[in-house]
MIKEKOL-855816 format. One record per residue (C-alpha): z, y, x; residue in three letters. Coordinates in nm, 2 decimals, decimal comma, padded with zeros to 4 digits. Last residue first. Layout:
BEGIN
+--------+--------+--------+---------+
:     zz :     yy :     xx : residuo :
+--------+--------+--------+---------+
:      Z :      Y :      X :     ALA :
...
+--------+--------+--------+---------+
//
This chain:
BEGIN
+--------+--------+--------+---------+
:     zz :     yy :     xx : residuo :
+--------+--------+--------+---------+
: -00,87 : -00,11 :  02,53 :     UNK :
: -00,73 :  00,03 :  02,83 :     UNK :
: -00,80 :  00,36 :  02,92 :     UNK :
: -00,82 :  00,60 :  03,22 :     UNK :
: -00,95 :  00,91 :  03,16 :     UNK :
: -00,81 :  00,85 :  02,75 :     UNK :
: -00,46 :  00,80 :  02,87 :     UNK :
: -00,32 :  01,21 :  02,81 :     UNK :
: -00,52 :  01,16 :  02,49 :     UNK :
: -00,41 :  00,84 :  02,36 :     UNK :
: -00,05 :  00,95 :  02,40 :     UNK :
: -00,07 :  01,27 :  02,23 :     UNK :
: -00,25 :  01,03 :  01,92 :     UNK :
:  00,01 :  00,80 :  01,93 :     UNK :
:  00,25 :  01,05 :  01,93 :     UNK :
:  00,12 :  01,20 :  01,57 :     UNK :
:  00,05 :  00,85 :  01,42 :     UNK :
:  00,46 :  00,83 :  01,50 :     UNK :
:  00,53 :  01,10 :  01,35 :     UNK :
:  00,31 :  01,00 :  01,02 :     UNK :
:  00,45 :  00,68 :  01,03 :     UNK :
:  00,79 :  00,81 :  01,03 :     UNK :
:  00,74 :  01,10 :  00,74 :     UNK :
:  00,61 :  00,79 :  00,51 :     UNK :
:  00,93 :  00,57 :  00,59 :     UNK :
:  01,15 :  00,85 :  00,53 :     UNK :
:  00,93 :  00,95 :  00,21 :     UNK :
:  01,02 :  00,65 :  00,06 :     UNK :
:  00,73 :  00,35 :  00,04 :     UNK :
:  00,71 :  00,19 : -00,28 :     UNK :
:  00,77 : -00,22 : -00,18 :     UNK :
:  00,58 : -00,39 : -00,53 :     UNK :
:  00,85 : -00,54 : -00,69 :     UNK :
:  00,73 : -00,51 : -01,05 :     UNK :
:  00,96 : -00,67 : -01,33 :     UNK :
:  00,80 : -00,84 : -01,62 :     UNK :
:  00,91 : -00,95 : -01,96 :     UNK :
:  00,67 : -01,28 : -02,09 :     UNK :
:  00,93 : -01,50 : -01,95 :     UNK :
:  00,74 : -01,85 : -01,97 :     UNK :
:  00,55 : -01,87 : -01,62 :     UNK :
:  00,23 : -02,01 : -01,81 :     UNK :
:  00,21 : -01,87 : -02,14 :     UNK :
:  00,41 : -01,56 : -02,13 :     UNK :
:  00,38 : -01,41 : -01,80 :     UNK :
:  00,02 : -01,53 : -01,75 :     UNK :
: -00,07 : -01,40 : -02,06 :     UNK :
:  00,11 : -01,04 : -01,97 :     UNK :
: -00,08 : -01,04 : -01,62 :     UNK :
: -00,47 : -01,17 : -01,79 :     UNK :
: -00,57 : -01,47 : -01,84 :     UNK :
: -00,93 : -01,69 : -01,76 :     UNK :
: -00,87 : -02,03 : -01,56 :     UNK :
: -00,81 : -02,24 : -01,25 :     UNK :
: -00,99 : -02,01 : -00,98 :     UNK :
: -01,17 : -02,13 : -00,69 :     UNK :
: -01,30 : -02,48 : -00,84 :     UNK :
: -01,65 : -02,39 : -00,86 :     UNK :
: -01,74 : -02,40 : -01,19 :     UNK :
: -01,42 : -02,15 : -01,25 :     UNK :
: -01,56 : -01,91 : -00,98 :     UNK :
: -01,90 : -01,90 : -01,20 :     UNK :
: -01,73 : -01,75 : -01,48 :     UNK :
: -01,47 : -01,52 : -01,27 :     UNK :
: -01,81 : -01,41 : -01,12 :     UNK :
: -01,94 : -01,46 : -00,80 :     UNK :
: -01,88 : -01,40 : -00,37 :     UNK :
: -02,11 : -01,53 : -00,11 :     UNK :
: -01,98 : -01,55 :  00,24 :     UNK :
: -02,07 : -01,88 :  00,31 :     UNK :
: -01,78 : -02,10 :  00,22 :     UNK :
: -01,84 : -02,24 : -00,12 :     UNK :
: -02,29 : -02,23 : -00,08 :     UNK :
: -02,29 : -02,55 :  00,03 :     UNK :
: -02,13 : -02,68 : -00,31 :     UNK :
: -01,88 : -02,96 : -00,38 :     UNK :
: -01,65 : -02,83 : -00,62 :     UNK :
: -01,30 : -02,71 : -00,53 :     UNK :
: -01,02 : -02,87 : -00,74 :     UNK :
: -01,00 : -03,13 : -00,49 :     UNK :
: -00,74 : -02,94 : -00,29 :     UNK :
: -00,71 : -02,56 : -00,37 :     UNK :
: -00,45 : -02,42 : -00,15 :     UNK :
: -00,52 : -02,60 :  00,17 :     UNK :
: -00,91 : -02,61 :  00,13 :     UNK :
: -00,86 : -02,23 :  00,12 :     UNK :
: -00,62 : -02,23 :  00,41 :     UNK :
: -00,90 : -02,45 :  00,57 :     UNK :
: -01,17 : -02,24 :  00,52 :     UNK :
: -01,00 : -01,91 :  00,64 :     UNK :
: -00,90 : -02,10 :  00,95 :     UNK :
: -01,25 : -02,21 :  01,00 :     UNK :
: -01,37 : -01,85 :  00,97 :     UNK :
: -01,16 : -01,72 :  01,21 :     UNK :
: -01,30 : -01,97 :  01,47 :     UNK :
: -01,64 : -01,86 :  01,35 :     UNK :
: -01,58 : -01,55 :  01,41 :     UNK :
: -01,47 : -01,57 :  01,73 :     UNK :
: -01,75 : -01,86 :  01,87 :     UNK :
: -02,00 : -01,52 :  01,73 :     UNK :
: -01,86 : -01,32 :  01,93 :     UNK :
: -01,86 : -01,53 :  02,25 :     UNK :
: -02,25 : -01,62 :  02,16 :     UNK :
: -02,29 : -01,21 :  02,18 :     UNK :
: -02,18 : -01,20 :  02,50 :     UNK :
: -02,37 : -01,49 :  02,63 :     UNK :
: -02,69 : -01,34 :  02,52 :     UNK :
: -02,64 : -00,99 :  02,65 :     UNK :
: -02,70 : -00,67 :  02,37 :     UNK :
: -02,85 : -00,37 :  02,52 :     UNK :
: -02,60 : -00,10 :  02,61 :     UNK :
: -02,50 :  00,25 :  02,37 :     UNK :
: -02,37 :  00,05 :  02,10 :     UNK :
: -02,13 : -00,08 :  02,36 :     UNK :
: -02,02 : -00,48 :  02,23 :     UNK :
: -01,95 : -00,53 :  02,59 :     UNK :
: -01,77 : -00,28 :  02,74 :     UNK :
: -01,50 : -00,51 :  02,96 :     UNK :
: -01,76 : -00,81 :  03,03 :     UNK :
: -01,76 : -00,82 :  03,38 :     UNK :
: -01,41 : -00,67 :  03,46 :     UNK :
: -01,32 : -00,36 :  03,59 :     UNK :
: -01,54 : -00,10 :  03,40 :     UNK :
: -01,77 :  00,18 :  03,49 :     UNK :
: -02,03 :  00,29 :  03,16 :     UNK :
: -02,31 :  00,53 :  03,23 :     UNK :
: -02,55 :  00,58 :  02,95 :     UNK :
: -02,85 :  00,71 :  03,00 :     UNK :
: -03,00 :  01,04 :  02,82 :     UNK :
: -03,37 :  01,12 :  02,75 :     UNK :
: -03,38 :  01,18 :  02,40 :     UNK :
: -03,58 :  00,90 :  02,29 :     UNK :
: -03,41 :  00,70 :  02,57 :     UNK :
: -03,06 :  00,75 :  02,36 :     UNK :
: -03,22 :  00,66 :  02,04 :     UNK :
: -03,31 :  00,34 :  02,17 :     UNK :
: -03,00 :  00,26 :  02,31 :     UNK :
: -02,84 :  00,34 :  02,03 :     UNK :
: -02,68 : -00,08 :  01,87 :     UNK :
: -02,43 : -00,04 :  01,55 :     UNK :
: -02,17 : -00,30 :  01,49 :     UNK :
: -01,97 : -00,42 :  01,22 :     UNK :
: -01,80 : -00,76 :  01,22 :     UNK :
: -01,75 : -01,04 :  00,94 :     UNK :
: -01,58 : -01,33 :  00,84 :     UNK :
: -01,63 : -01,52 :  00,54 :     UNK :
: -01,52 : -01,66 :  00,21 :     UNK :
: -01,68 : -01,41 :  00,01 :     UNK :
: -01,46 : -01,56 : -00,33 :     UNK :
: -01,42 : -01,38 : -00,67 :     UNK :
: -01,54 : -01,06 : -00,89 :     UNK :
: -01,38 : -01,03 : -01,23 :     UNK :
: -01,65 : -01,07 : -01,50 :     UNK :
: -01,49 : -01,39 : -01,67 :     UNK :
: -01,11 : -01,20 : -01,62 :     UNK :
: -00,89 : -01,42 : -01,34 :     UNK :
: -00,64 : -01,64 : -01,30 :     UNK :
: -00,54 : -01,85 : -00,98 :     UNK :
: -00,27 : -02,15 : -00,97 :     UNK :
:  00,00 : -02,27 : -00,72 :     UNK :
: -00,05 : -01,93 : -00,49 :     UNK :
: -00,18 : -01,92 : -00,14 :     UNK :
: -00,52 : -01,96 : -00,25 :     UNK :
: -00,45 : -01,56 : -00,34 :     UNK :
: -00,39 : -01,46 : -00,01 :     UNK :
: -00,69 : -01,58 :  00,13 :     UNK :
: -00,86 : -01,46 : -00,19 :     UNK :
: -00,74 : -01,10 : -00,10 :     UNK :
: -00,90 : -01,17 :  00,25 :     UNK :
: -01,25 : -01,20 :  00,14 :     UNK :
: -01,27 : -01,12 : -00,20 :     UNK :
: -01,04 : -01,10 : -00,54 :     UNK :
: -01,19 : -00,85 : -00,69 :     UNK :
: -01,17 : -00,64 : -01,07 :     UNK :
: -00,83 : -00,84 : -01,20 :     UNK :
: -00,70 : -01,12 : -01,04 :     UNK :
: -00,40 : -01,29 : -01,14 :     UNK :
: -00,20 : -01,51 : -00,87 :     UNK :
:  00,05 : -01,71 : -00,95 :     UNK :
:  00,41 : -01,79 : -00,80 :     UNK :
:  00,61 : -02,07 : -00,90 :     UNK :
:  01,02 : -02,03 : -00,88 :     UNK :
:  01,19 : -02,39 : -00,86 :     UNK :
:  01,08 : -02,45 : -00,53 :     UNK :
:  01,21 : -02,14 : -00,35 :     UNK :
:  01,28 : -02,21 :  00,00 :     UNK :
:  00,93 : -02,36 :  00,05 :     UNK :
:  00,74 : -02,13 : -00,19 :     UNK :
:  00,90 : -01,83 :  00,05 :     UNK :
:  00,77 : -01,97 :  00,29 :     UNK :
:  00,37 : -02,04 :  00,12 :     UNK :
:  00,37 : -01,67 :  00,02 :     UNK :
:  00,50 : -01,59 :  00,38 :     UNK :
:  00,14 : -01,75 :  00,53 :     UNK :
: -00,05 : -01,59 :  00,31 :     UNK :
:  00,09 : -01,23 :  00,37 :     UNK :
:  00,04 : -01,31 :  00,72 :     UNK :
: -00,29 : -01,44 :  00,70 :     UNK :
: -00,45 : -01,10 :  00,53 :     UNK :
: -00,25 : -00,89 :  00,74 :     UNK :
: -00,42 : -01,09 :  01,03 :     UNK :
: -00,77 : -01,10 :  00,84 :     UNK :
: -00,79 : -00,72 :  00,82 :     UNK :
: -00,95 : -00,65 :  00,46 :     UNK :
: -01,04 : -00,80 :  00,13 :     UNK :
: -01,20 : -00,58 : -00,16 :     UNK :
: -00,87 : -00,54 : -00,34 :     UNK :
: -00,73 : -00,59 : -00,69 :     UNK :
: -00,44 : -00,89 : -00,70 :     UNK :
: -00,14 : -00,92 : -00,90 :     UNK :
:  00,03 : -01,15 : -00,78 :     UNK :
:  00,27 : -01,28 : -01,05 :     UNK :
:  00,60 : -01,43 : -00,93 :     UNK :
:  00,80 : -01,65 : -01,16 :     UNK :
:  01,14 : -01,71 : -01,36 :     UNK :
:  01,31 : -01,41 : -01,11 :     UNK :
:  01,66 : -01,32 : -01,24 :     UNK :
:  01,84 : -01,39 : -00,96 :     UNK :
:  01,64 : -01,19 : -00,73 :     UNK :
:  01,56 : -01,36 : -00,41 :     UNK :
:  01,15 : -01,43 : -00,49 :     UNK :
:  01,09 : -01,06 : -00,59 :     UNK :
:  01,25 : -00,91 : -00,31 :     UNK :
:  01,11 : -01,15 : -00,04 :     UNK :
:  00,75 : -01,07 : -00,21 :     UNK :
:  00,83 : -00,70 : -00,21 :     UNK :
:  00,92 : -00,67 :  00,19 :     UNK :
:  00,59 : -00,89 :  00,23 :     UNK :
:  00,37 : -00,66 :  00,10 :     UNK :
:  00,52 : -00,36 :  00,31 :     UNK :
:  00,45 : -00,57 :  00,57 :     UNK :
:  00,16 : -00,70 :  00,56 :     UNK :
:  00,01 : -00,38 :  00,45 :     UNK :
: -00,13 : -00,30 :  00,11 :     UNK :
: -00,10 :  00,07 :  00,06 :     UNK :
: -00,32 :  00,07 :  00,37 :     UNK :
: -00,13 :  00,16 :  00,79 :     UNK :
: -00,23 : -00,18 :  00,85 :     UNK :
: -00,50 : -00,35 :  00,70 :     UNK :
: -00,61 : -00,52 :  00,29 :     UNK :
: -00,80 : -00,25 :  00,13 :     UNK :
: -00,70 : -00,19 : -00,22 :     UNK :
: -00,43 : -00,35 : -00,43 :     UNK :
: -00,20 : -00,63 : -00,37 :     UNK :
:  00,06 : -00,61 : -00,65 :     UNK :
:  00,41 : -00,79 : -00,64 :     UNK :
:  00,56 : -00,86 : -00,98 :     UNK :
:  00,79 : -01,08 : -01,04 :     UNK :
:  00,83 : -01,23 : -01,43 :     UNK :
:  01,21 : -01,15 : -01,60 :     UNK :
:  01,51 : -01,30 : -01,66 :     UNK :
:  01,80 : -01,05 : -01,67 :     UNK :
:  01,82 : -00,77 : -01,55 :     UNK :
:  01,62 : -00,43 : -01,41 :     UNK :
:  01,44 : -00,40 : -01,74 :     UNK :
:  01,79 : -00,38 : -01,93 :     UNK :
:  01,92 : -00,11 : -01,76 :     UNK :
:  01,69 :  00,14 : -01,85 :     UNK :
:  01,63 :  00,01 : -02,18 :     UNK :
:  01,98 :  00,02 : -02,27 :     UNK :
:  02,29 : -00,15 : -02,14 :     UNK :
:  02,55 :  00,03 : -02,34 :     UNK :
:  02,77 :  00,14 : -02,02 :     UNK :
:  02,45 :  00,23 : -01,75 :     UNK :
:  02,27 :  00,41 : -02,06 :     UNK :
:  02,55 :  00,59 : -02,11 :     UNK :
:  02,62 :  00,63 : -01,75 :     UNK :
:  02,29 :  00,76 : -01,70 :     UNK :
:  02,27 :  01,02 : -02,01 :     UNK :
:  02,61 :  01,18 : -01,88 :     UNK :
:  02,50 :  01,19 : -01,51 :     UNK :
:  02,18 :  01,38 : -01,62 :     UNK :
:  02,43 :  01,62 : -01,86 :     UNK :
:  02,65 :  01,66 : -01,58 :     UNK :
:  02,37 :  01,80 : -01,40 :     UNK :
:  02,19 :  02,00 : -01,63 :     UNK :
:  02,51 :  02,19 : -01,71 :     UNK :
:  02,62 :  02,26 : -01,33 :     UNK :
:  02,30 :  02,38 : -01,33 :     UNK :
:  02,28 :  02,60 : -01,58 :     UNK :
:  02,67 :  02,74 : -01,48 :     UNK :
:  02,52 :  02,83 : -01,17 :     UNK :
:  02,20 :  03,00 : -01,35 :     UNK :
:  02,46 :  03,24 : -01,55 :     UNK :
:  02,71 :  03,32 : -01,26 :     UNK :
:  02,39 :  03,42 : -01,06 :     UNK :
:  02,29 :  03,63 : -01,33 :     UNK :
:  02,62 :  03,79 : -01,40 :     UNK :
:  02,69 :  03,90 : -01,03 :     UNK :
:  02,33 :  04,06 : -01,04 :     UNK :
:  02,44 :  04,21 : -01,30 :     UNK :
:  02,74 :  04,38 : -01,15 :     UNK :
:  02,52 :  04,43 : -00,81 :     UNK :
:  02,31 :  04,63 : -01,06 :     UNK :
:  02,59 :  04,79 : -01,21 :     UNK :
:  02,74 :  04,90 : -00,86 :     UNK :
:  02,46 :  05,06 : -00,73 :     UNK :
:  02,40 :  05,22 : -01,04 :     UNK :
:  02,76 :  05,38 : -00,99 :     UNK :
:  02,70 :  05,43 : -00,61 :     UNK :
:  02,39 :  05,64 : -00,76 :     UNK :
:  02,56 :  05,86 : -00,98 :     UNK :
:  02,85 :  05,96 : -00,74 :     UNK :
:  02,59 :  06,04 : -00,48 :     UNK :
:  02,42 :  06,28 : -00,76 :     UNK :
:  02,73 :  06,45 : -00,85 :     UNK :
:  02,87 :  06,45 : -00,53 :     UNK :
:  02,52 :  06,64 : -00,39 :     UNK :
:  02,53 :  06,91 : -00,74 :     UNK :
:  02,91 :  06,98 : -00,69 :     UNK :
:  02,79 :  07,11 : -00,31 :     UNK :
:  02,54 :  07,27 : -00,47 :     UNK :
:  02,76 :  07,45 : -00,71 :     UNK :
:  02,99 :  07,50 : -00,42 :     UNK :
:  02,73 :  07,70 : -00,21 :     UNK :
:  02,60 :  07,90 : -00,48 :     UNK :
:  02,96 :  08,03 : -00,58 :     UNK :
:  03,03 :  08,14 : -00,19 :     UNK :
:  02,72 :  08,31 : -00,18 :     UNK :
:  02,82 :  08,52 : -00,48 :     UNK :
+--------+--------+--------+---------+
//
């Protein structure tokens, strides 16, 4: 009798072991089958994606037909003008050389929407407009602005043969500026001083935290106004005796597209697509504005990140 209960157990154990390898291996058998299913998905969706490209590539659709032929450039300037922006010197310039050394480029449009910005990024853009209008005579390059066009985005824009605007677009501040803030009365409010050692007479002027000296703010003020003089003559430069005669052209002010035109500083009202038509001819457009990829993007962020470990192992004994 023992003997019996101890082999029916015993059948009971293999039974139940024998069950659960064999669920064991119909889940691993679906598993199988799922895996096989999503691999054959994607091996689906891809050759379908290289289908639809090479048929496009082969019967020169859409697709291919917006990247050839004759076409209008587009470069846009957009934003605040300074390095490390979305509209950077150099990522700037990377689309204007694009633009003006494909073959199928009638024209360049700048397409301009920014506040102004860093007069160095400003300038250099400026100064590679007029190059590249050297070594490419036959290609003219025009500038349509559509909310602003001010301060250093109409440096670049007098850069260009003619300048179009919308009759409420906002145009000129021909001008040079720098921001300061001055604490030294709120520091002897709260009883604090400010203790500042340099090597050099004049290494923390411009403190916020120190009274303003006479000579050192007539040394800022020769700066600007030596910036400002180059700004006025690259806009004398680029617009010739179109420019009115008014005292109030280079002070800083800044108008309407309406009141732009009476002044000589733009040439007319269009928008991109008239401009593209009517005055460059080739009414299809092409944009070559430089789109950063993420290499570039991960790069400046590494090397922000080193600049920063740099800083702070330097800050006890900096040089600004």
């Amino acid at each position: 009798m023992r003997g019996t209960t101890v082999s029916g157990s015993s059948d009971r154990e293999e039974g139940w072991e024998r069950e659960l390898v064999e669920e064991l291996a119909r889940e691993a058998l679906k598993e199988r089958r799922r895996t096989r299913r999503w691999n054959v998905f994607f091996r689906s969706l891809l050759f379908l994606y290289v289908a639809v490209l090479t048929l496009l590539w082969w019967r020169g659709g859409d697709w291919q037909g917006d990247l050839t032929g004759e076409h209008t450039a587009v470069v846009q300037i957009r934003g605040l003008i300074a390095d490390g922006a979305a509209a950077n010197a150099r990522d700037v310039i990377k689309g204007l050389k694009a633009a003006f050394e494909d073959d199928g480029t009638r024209g360049v449009i700048l397409r301009i929407n920014s506040p102004g910005g860093s007069a160095v990024q400003s300038a250099l853009v400026h100064d590679e407009i007029q190059r590249l209008r050297k070594a490419h005579p036959d290609v003219p390059v025009v500038a349509v602005v559509t909310d602003a066009a001010a301060s250093g985005a109409y440096y670049i824009a007098v850069a260009a043969d003619e300048i179009y605007a919308n009759r409420a677009s906002i145009v000129g501040s021909i001008g040079v500026r720098l921001d300061s803030f001055g604490l030294v009365g709120t520091l002897h409010k709260l009883g604090m001083e400010r203790r500042l050692f340099t090597a050099g007479e004049h290494k923390g002027f411009l403190d916020p935290f120190l009274p303003l000296k006479p000579d050192e703010v007539a040394h800022v003020k020769a700066l600007l106004e030596s910036v400002h003089q180059q700004f006025i003559a690259a806009v004398k430069a680029g617009r010739g005796d179109r420019l009115a005669d008014d005292p109030n052209l280079f002070s800083g002010l800044f108008w309407t597209g309406e009141e732009a035109k009476r002044l000589g500083l733009i040439d007319g009202f269009a928008d991109e697509a008239t401009v593209a038509r009517e005055v460059i001819g080739v009414e299809k457009t092409r944009d070559f504005t430089h789109k950063r990829d993420w290499w570039e993007r991960l790069s400046d962020r590494i090397g922000a990140a080193l600049a920063v470990r740099v800083e702070e192992r330097l800050r006890s004994l900096t040089l600004q």
